[in-house]
matplotlib code that plots the C-alpha trace (Angstrom):
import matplotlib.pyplot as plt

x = [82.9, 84.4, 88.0, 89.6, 92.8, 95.3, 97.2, 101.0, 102.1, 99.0, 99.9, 103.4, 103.0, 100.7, 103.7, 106.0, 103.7, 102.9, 106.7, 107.5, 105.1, 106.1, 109.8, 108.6, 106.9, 110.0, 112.1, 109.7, 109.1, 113.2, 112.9, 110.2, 112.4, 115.3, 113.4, 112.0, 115.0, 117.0, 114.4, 114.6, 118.0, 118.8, 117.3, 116.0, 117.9, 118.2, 115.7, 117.8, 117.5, 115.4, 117.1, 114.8, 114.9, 113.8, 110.8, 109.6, 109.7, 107.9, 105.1, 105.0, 104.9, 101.8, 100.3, 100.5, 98.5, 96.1, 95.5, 93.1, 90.5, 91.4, 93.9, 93.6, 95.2, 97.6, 99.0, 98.7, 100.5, 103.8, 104.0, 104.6, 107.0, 109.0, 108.2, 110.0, 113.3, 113.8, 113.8, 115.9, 118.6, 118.5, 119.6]
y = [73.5, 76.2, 77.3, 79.0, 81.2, 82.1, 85.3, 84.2, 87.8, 88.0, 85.1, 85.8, 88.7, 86.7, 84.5, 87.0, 88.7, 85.3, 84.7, 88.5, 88.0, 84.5, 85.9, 88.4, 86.4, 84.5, 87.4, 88.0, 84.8, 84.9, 87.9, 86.9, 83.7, 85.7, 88.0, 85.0, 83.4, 86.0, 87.0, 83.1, 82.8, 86.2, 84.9, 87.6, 90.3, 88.4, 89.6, 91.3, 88.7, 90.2, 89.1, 88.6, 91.6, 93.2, 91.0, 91.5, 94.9, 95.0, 93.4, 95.4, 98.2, 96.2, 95.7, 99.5, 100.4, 97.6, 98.8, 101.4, 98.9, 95.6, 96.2, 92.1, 91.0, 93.9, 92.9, 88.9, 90.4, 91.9, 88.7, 86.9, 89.2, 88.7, 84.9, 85.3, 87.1, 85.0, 81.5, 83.3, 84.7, 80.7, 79.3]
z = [43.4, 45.7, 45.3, 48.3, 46.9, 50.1, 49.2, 50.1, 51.0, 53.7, 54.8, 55.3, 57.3, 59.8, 59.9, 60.7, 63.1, 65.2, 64.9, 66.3, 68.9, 70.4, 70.5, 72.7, 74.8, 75.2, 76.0, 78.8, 80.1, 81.0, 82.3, 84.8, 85.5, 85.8, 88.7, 90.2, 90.5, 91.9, 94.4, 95.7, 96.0, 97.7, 100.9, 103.5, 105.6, 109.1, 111.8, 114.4, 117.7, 120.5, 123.6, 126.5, 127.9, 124.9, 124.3, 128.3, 127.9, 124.9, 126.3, 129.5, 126.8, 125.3, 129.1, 129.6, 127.0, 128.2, 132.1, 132.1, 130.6, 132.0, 134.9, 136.1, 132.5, 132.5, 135.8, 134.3, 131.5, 133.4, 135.3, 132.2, 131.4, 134.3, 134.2, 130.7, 132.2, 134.4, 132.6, 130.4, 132.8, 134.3, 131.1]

ax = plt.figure().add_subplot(projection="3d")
ax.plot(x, y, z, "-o")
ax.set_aspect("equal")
plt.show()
C-alpha cells in the first residue's frame, strides 16, 4: 500500500500564491474595463464639416496632380467638381 504525505506548509504557500495571483488578475481585469469603458463612452472629436467648396477644390487639387498622365479624366474630374458646387449652391 502507498501512502502519499502532503506537507501542509507547501501546500499553503501554493495557496497563497494562486490566491496572490488571481487578485491580480482581478485588479487588472478592472483596469482593462475601466480603459475600455472610458474609451467607449468618450465618443470622437467631431470631424470639422467640409462645405462644398472645400471638397471641389480638393478634388481639382487631386485632378491636378492627375493631368500630365491622363489629361481626359483630369478634365472629367474638375467637371465634377463644378457639377458638385453647384447642386450645392442650388440647395
Amino acid at each position: 500500500m502507498t501512502h502519499t504525505a502532503v506537507h501542509s506548509a507547501t501546500l499553503t504557500q501554493e495557496a497563497q500564491n494562486v490566491s496572490i495571483a488571481l487578485g491580480e488578475l482581478v485588479q487588472a481585469t478592472r483596469r482593462l474595463m475601466w480603459a475600455l469603458w472610458k474609451t467607449l463612452t468618450q465618443g470622437q472629436p467631431p470631424c470639422p464639416v467640409k462645405t462644398a467648396r472645400q471638397q471641389a477644390d480638393k478634388l481639382r487639387a487631386y485632378a491636378d496632380t492627375l493631368y500630365r498622365a491622363d489629361p481626359r479624366h483630369a478634365q472629367d474630374l474638375y467637371a465634377a467638381a463644378t457639377r458638385h458646387e453647384l447642386a450645392a449652391s442650388a440647395d
